[in-house]
N, C-alpha and C positions, 0 to 999 in steps of 0.2 A: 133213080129218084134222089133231090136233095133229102137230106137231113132232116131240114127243115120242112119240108113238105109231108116228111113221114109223120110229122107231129100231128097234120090235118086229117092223118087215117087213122091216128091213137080212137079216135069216137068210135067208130066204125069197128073196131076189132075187139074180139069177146072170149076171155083167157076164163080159163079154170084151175081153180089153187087147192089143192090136196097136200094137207099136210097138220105141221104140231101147231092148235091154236095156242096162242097166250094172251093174257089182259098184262099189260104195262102198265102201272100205277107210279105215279110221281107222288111226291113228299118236298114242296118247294120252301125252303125257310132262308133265315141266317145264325151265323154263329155269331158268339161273343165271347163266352167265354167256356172251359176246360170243365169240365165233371168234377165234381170231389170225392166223385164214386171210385172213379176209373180215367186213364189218361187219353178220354175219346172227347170230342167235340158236343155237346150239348144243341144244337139243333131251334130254333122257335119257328117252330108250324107257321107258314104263311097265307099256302096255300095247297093243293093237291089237284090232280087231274091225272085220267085215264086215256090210253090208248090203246089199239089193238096191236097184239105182238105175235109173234112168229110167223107164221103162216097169215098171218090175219093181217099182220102188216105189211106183207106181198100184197095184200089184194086191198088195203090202205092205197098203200104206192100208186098200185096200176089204177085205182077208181081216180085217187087224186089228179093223176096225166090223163083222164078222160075218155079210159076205158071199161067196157062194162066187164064186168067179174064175179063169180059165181067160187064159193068157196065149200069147201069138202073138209070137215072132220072132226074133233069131238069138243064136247065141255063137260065141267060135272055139273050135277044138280045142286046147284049152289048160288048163294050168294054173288059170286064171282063169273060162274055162268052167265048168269041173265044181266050182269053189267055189260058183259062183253057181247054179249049177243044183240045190246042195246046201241051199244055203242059202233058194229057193224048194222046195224038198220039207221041211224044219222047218219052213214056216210053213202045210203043209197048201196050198199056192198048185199046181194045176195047167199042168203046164208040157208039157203035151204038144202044143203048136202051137211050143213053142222047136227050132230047127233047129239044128243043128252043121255050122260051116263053115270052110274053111282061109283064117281072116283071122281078125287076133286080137279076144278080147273088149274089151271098151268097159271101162274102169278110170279111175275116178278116186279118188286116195290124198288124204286131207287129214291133215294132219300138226296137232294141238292142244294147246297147252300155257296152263297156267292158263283153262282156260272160255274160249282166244282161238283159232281159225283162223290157223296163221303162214303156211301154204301148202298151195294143194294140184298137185298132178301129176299131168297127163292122159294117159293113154295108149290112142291110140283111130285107127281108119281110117272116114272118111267116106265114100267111094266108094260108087256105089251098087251093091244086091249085083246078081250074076247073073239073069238072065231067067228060069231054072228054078226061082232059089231062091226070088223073085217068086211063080212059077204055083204051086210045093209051097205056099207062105202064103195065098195067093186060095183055094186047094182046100182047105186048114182051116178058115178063115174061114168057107168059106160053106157048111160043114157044120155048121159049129156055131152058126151063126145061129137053128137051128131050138130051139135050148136054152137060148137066153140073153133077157135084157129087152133089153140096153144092150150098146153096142161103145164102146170110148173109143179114140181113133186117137191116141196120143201120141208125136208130131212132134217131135225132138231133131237132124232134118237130121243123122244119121248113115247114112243110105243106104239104110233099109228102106222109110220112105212114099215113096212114087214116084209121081206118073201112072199107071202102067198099075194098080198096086195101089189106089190109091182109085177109080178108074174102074170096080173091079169090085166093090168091096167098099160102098159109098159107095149106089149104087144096088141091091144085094141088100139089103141090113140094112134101108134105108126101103121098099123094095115091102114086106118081111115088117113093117112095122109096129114096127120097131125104134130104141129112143131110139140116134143117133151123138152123141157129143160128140167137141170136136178139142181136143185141147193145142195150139196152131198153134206155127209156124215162119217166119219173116217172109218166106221167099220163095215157099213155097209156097200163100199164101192163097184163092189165085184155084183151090187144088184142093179146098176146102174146103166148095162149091156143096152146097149142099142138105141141110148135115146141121142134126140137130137145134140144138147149140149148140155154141160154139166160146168157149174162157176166156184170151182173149190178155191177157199183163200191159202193163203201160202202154207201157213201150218194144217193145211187139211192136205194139200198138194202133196206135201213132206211126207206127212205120215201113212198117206199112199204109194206112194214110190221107196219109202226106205229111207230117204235122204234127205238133208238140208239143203233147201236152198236160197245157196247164200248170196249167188250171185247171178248172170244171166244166164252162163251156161249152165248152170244148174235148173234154173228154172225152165229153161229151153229142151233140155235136155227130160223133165219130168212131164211138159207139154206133150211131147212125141210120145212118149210111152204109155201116158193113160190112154192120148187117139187111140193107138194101136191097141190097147190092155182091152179097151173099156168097148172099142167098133163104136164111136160117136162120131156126129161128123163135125164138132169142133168141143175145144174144151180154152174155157176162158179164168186163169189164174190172175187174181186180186192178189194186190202187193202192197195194200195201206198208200202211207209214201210214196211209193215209187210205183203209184199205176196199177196197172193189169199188162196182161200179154195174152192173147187170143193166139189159137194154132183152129188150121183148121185143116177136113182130112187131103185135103189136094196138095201139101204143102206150103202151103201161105201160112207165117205167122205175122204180129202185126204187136208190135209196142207201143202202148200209149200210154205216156206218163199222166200222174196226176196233174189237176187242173183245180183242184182246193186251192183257196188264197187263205183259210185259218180253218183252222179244225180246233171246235168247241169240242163235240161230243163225235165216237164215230156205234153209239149206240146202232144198231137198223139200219147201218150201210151195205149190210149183204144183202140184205130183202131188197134195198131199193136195188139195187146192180141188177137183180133177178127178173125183177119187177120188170125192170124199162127195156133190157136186153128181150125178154120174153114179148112183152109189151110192143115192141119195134120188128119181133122176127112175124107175132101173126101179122103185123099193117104191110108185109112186105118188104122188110129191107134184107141187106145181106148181112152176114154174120160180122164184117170189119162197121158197118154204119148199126147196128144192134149197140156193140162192143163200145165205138165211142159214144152214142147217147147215152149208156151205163155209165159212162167213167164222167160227163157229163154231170150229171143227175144225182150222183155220187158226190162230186166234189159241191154242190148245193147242197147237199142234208148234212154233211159234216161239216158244215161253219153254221149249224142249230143245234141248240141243247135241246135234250134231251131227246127219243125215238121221233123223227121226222120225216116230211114225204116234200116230193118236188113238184112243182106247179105247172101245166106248158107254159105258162108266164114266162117263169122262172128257167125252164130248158131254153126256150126258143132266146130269151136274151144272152146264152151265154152260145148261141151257136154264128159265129163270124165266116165272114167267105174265106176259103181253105185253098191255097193253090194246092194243086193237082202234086201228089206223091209219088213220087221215085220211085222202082221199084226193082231190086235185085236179079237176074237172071233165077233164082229159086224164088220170087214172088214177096223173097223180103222186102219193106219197106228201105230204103237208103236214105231219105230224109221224110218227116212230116212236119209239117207249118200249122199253125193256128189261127 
């Protein structure tokens, strides 16, 4: 199936996001002039506006490309809660697996003046949650497995993927024949065993494998070893700049460079990659047409300030007729066209 035609089954396909919620808060002014405080920029409030972040912005992405999406995991009882809980009910985003707990929600403030990020302000508890509030997440999860294509596990190392929580959900989702993808977290890699695919960026890549990579064979050479480490059956490293690289477990790896013409902000470009790659594997495609609608979709949100989402609009115009790819005696690509 073309490309483009998998955009026609984004409606049709029904993903499940389990992971760190966050509320995104913007701070939009301009500067003028230096503090007499201090040697920081002084700031005049313009305007402000909310989005849904982590985990919430995965399921942002996938509703925005026209898929329906059911989200999984916690907020505090808080002020910040019920904005963000507000703010996934305008986007039509199902939040009925989000939990209300006495620890505050995930916030991070960025503060923006002239198209620049001057700062942002995190306000957040890592700890991991309660053992109940675990089981209440495993017993939605694997009710709603029966409903969905795809689960996206989006690992932020703020205290909801756990052990006991992938150990149960990780193994339910592939018996039922279910695509997993992981956002990983550098320490958690080793819980990561068996699912379909896993989209580490280069310094997650890195700091799983031991090593830098600085160049392809480096990165080539880190692709191979999580397959093998991790028994997934592809793992796709983000390279900012210079693309992503897709290995998958038969031997095919597949380079594609970036496709950004300016990059404002690249705030929430992992989430989308997650998002549309996950997004594309339940509507049926393969893991090298997943891979480029990410890098796609990708190169859309980063020429936008501040955390953003992609449109089918906006994918389908940036997808052109592609002659037919060369392909190495090991399944490498030898040339691609755009």
């Amino acid at each position: 199936m073309q490309e483009s035609g998998l955009l026609q089954r984004f409606r049709r396909a029904r993903v499940l996001v389990v992971g760190d919620l966050m509320l995104d808060e913007f701070i939009w002014g301009k500067v003028s002039r230096i503090s007499p405080e201090a040697p920081v920029p002084v700031v005049w409030v313009q305007r402000e506006s909310l989005m849904p972040g982590g985990a919430a912005n995965v399921a942002n992405n996938i509703r925005a490309l026209g898929g329906q999406v059911t989200v999984a995991g916690v907020v505090g009882d808080d002020r910040w809660g019920g904005l963000l809980l507000k703010e996934l009910s305008s986007r039509a985003i199902d939040a009925g697996g989000v939990l209300t707990v006495r620890r505050p929600t995930t916030v991070k403030t960025r503060v923006i003046a002239h198209h620049q990020q001057v700062v942002r302000v995190d306000r957040e508890h890592s700890e991991p949650l309660a053992s109940r509030t675990i089981s209440q997440l495993i017993d939605f999860v694997t009710k709603q497995l029966e409903r969905v294509e795809a689960v996206v596990i989006e690992d932020y190392g703020k205290g909801l993927i756990t052990r006991p929580l992938l150990e149960a959900v990780i193994p339910a989702a592939r018996t039922r024949g279910k695509v997993v993808t992981v956002d990983p977290k550098e320490d958690h890699f080793e819980l990561y065993r068996g699912v379909s695919a896993i989209t580490p960026n280069r310094a997650e890549a890195s700091e799983a494998v031991g090593w830098e990579l600085s160049g392809d064979a480096d990165v080539r050479r880190a692709g191979t070893q999580l397959l093998r480490r991790l028994d997934v059956e592809a793992v796709l490293i983000t390279l900012g700049e210079d693309g992503m690289h897709l290995f998958e477990r038969d031997g095919r790896d597949l380079r594609i460079p970036t496709v950004a013409k300016e990059v404002f902000d690249v705030a929430g470009a992992g989430d989308t990659v997650i998002a549309t790659f996950t997004l594309a594997l339940a509507s049926g495609a393969t893991m090298a047409q997943a891979a480029r609608l990410a890098n796609q979709a990708a190169g859309i949100v980063v020429g936008k300030l501040g955390v953003a989402v992609a449109t089918p609009q906006e994918l389908r115009a940036t997808l052109q007729p592609r002659s037919s790819t060369k392909r190495s005696a090991t399944g490498r690509p030898l040339r691609a066209r755009r």
